[in-house]
C-alpha positions as CSV (number, residue, x, y, z in Angstrom):
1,X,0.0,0.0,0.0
2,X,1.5,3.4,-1.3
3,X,2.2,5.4,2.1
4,X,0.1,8.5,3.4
5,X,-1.5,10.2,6.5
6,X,-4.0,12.5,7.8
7,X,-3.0,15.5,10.0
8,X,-5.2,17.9,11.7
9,X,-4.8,21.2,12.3
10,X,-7.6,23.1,13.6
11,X,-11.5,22.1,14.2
12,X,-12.1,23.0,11.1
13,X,-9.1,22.2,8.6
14,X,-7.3,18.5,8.2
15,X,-4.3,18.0,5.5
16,X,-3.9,14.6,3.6
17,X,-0.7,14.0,2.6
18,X,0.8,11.5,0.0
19,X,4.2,10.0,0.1
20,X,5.4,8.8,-3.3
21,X,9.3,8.2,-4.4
22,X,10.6,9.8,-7.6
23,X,14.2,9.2,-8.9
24,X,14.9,8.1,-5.1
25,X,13.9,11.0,-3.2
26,X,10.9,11.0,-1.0
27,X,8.2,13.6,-1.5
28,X,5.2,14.6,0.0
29,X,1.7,15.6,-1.4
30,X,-0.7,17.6,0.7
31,X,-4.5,19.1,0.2
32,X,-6.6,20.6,2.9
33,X,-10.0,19.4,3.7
34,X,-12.4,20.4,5.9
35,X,-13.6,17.3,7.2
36,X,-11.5,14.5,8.7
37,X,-13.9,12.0,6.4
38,X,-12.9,14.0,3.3
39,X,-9.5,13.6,4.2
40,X,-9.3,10.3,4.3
41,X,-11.7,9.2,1.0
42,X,-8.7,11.7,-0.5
43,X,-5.9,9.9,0.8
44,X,-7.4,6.3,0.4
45,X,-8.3,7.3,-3.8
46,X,-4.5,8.6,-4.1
47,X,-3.4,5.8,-3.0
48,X,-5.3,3.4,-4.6
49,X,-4.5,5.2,-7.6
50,X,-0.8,5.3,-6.9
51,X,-0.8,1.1,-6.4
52,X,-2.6,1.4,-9.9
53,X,0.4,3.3,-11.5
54,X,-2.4,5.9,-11.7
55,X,-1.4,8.4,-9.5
56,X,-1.2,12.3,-10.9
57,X,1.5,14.5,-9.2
58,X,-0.5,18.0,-8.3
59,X,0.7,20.4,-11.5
60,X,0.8,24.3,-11.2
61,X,-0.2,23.8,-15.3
62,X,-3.2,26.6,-16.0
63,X,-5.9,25.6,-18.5
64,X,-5.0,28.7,-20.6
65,X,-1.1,27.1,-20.9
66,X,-3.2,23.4,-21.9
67,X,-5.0,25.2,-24.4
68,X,-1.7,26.6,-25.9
69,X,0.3,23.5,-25.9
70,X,-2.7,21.7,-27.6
71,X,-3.3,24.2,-30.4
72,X,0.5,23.3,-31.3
73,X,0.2,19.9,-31.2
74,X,-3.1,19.0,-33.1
75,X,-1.7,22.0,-35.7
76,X,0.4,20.0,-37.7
77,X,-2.7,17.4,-38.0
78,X,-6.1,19.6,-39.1
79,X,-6.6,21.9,-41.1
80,X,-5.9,26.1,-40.6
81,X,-9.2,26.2,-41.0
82,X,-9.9,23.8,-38.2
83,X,-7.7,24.9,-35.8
84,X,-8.7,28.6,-36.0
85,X,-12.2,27.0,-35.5
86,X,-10.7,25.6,-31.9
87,X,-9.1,28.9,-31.1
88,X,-11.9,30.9,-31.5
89,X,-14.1,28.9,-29.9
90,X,-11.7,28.1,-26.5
91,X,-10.7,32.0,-26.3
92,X,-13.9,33.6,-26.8
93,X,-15.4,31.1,-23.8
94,X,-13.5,29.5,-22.2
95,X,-10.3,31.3,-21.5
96,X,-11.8,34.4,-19.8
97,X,-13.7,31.6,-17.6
98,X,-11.9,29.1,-16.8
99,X,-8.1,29.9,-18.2
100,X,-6.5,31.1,-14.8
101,X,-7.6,28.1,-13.0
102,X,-5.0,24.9,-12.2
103,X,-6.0,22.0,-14.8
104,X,-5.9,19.4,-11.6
105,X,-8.8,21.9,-9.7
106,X,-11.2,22.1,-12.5
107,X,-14.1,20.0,-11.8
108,X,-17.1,19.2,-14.1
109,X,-19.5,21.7,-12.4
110,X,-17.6,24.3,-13.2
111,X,-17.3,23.4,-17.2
112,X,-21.2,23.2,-16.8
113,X,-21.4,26.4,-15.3
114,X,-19.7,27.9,-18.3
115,X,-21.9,26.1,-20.2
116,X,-24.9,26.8,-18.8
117,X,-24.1,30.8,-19.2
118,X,-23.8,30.3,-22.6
119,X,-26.9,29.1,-23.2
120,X,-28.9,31.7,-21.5
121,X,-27.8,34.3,-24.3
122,X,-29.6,34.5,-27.2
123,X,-27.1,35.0,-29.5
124,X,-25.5,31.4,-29.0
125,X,-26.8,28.6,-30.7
126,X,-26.9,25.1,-29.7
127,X,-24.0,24.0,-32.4
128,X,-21.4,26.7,-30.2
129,X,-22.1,25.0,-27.4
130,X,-21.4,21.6,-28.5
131,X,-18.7,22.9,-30.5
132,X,-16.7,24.7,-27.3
133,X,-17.6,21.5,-25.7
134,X,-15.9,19.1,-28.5
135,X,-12.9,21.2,-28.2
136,X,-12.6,21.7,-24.5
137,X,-13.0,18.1,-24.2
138,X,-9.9,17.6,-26.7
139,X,-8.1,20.1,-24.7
140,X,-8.7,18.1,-21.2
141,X,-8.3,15.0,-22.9
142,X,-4.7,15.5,-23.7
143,X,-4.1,16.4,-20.4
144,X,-4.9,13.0,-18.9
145,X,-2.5,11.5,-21.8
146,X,0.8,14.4,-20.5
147,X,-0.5,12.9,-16.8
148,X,-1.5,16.4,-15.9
149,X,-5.1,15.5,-14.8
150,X,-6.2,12.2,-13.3
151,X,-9.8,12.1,-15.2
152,X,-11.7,14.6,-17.9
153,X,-13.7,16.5,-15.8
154,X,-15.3,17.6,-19.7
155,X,-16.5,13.4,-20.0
156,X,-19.6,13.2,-18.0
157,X,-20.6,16.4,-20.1
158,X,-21.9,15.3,-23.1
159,X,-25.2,13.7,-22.8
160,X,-26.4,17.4,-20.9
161,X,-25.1,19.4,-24.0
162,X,-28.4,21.1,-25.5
163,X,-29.6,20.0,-28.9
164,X,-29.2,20.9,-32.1
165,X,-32.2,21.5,-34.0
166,X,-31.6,19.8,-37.7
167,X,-33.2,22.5,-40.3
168,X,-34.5,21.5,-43.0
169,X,-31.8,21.8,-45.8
170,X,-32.6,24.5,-48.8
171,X,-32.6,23.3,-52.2
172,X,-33.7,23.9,-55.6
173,X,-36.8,21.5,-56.9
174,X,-36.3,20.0,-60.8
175,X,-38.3,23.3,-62.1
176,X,-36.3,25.9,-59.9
177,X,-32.8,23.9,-60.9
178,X,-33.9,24.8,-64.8
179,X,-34.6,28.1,-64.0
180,X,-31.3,28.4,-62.7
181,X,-29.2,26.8,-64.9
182,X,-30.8,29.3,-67.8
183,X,-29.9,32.4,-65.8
184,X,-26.3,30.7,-65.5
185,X,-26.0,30.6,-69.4
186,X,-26.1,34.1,-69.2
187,X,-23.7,35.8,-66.3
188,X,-20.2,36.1,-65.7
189,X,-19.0,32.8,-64.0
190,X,-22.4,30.9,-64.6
191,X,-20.3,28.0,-65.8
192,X,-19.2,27.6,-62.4
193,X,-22.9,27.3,-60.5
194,X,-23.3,25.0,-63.7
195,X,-20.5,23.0,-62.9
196,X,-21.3,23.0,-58.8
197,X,-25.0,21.6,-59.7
198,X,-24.6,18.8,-62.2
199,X,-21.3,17.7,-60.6
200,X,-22.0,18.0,-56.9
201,X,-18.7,18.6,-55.9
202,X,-17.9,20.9,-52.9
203,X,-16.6,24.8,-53.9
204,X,-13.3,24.1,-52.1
205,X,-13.1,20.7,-54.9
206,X,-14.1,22.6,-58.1
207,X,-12.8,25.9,-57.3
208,X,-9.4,23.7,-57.3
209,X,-9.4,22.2,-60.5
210,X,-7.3,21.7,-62.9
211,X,-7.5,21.3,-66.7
212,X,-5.6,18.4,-65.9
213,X,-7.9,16.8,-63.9
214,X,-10.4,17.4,-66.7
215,X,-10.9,14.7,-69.6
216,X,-13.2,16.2,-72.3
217,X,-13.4,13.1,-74.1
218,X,-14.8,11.0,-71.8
219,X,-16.7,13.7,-69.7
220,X,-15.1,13.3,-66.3
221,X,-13.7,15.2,-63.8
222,X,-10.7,13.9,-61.0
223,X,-11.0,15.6,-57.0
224,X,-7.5,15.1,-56.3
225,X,-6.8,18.6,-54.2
226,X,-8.7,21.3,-52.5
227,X,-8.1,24.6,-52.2
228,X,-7.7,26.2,-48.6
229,X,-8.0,30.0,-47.5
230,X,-6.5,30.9,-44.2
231,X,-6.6,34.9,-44.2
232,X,-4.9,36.4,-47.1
233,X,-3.0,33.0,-48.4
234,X,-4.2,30.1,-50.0
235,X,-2.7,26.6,-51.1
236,X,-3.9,23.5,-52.5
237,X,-4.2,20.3,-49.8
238,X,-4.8,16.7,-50.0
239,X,-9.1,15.7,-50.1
240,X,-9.9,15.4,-46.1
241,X,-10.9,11.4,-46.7
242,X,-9.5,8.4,-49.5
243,X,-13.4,8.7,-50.2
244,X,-12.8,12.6,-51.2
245,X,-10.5,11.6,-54.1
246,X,-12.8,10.4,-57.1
247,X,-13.8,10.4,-60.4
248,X,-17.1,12.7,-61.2
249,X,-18.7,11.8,-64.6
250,X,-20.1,15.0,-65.8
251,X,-23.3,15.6,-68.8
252,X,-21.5,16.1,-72.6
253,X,-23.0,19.1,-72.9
254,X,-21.2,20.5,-69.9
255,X,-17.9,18.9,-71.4
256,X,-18.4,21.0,-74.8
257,X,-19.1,23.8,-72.3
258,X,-15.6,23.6,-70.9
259,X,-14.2,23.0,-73.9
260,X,-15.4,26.8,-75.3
261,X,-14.6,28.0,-72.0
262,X,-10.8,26.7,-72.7
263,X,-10.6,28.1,-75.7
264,X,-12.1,31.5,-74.2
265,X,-9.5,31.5,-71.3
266,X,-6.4,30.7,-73.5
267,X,-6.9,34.2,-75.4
268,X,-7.6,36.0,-72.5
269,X,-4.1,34.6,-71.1
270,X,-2.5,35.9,-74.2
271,X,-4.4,39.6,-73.7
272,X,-3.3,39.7,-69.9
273,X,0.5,38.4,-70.4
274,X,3.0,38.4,-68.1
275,X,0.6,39.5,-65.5
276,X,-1.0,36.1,-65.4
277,X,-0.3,33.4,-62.7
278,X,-0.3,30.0,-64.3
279,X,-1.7,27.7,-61.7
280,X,-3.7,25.6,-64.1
281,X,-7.1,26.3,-63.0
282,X,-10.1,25.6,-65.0
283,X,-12.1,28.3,-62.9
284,X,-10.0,31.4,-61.8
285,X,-9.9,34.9,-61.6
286,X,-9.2,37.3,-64.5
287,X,-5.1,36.8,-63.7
288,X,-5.3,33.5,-63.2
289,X,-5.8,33.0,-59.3
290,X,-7.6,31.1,-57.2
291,X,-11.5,32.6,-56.7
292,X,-12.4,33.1,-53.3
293,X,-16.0,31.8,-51.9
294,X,-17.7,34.6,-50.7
295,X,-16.5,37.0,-53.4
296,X,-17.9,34.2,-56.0
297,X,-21.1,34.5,-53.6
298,X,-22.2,37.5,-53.2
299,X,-21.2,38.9,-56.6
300,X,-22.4,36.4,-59.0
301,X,-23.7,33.6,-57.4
302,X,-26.8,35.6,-55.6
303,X,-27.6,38.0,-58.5
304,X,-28.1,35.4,-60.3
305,X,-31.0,33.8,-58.1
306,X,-32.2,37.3,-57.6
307,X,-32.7,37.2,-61.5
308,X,-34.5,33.3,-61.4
309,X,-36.2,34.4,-58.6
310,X,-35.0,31.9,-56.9
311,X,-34.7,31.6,-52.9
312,X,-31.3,32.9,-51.5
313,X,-29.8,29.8,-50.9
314,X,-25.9,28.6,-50.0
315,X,-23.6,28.4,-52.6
316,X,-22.9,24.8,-50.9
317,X,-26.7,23.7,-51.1
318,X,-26.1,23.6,-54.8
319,X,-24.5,20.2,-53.7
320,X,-27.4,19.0,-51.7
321,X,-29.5,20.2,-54.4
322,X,-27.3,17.3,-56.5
323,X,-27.8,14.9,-54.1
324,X,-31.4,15.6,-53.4
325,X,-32.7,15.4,-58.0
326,X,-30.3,12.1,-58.1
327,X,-32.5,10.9,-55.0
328,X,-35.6,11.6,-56.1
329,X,-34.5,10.4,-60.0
330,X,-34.4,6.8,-58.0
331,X,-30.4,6.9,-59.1
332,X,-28.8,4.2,-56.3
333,X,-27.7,5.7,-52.8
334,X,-24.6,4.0,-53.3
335,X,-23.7,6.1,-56.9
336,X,-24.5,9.2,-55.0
337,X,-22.9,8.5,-51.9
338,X,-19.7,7.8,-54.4
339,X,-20.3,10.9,-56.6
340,X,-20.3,13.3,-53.3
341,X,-17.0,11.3,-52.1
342,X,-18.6,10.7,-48.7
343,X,-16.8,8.6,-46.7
344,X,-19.4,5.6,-46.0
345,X,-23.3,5.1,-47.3
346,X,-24.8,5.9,-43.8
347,X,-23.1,9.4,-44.2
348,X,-25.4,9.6,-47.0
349,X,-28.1,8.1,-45.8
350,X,-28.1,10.2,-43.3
351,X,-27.6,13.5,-44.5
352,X,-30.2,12.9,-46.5
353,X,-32.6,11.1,-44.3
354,X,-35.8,13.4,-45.0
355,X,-35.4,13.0,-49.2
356,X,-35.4,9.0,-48.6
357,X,-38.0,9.4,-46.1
358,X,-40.8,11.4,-48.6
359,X,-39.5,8.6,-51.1
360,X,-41.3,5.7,-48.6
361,X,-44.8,6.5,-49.9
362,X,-43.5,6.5,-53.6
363,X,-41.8,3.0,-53.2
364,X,-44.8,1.4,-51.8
365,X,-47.4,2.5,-54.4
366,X,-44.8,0.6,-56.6
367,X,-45.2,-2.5,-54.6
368,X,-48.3,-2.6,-54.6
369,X,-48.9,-1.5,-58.5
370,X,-46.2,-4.3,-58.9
371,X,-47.9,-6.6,-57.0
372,X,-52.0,-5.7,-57.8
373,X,-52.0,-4.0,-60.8
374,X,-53.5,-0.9,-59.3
């Protein structure tokens, strides 16, 4: 049995202490209770956890320095993106909270109490509380692994998180996809929207394109790289899943659309000269360089539903929108699932849960036409 004992001080205040060996030396372990029975449930876990090899040496390590060390580590393996997503999140509500306070003293009531403040405003949703929570719980998480912390006071948390409503997702029906793909013949960067419907690739995917990737002849497209923003940079980076890099067949008449468009870009190269960056890029700006998303958005991309009179939705939900006519066409959940690179059927299946679910009614009227003749 790992060696300890109790020592009181007053009426009111009793110390615990620990003895554990490290490189030879003895040292001692101490925390104050106010209770002799406190005391010794203390001492008897510490050293029941010590016999264990369990045993966590007190640490003067803040939750502010954790968060730090974390966001270096887990850098290397998410994206910028991602791990600005975590910073935000962690210093706009946790670190004004919570980041003064000793890793090895935060208990889970006080994680809820953060919690439950931030879902008494109204400008919070549900999703940034489960988000803080996901990354908090990361945070704590690695501090068990460094043998900082003993347990993750964040663990017990989950199941009290509030819920996330699921909205219903905005997309065009067969008529308002028409509609849209006319106006597109007609604007400055249609082809792209054109290209985002009937391929149902994500913006990141086609937005980093390359002619390369592009086969005219037999009317397919490769994802093999995505383009990130972080601030004012951008590179290319590796599809997030093996499921991500695929091979999209696209209609012919959208092949002879790039084809012109080719031809189209190759003489404005020549116009713009030496002031044009040659990345490559099937769809780019007017010197060659990557198009950013909410440029895209909000100046062509939304005029152009304003002109279909069409409902203001995402530029991504033109990728649902793929999904959802392939769905209701009856085309196999397996093709679409493999045409949105998602990385398993259920991911499908589930992201699309309320299309296959209005699709019930229409399967059994087939039965039963099948199987009556009605």
């Amino acid at each position: 049995m790992a060696a300890g004992y109790i020592e009181r001080r007053s009426e009111v205040c009793w110390v615990a202490r620990v003895e554990k060996y490290r490189n030879g030396r003895r040292r001692y372990f101490s925390k104050t209770f106010q209770t002799e029975k406190a005391a010794k449930e203390y001492l008897q876990d510490q050293q029941s956890a010590q016999n264990k090899g369990e045993f966590v040496e007190p640490t003067r390590v803040t939750l502010a320095s954790l968060i730090d060390e974390w966001l270096e580590v887990i850098g290397p393996r998410v994206t910028q993106r991602t791990a600005d997503g975590y910073q935000g999140l962690l210093d706009r509500y946790i670190r004004p909270e919570l980041g003064h306070r000793r890793v090895n003293q935060l208990e889970t009531r006080d994680i809820q109490r953060v919690y439950a403040g931030m879902q008494s405003r109204k400008d919070l949703s549900a999703r940034v509380v489960r988000h803080t929570h996901a990354a908090l719980r990361q945070v704590l998480e690695q501090g068990v692994e460094w043998k900082l912390i003993a347990r993750n006071p964040a663990d017990s948390l989950k199941r009290k998180l509030p819920k996330v409503e699921q909205s219903e997702r905005q997309v065009l029906d067969e008529r308002e996809a028409a509609a849209f793909l006319r106006v597109c013949a007609e604007k400055p960067h249609g082809l792209i929207f054109e290209f985002a419907l009937l391929s149902g690739m994500r913006p990141e995917e086609y937005l980093a394109l390359q002619w390369r990737d592009i086969n005219l002849d037999r009317n397919t497209a490769q994802v093999r790289r995505a383009l990130v923003r972080h601030k004012k940079t951008w590179r290319f980076q590796e599809p997030k899943t093996k499921g991500s890099r695929r091979t999209v067949t696209i209609p012919a008449s959208l092949s002879r659309k790039l084809a012109t468009h080719k031809r189209s870009q190759a003489e404005h190269r020549l116009k713009v000269g030496d002031e044009w960056e040659a990345h490559d890029l099937v769809f780019c700006s007017e010197f060659g360089t990557p198009l950013s998303i909410p440029n895209l958005t909000y100046r062509y991309f939304r005029p152009i539903l304003e002109k279909a009179k069409l409902p203001q939705i995402r530029l991504y939900d033109l990728r649902h929108t793929h999904a959802t006519l392939l769905l209701i066409a009856d085309e196999h959940l397996k093709v679409v699932s493999e045409r949105l690179g998602h990385s398993t059927i259920r991911l499908t299946a589930d992201t699309y849960s309320h299309v296959l679910d209005s699709m019930q009614q229409a399967t059994a009227s087939k039965l039963e036409n099948m199987l009556y003749g009605t």
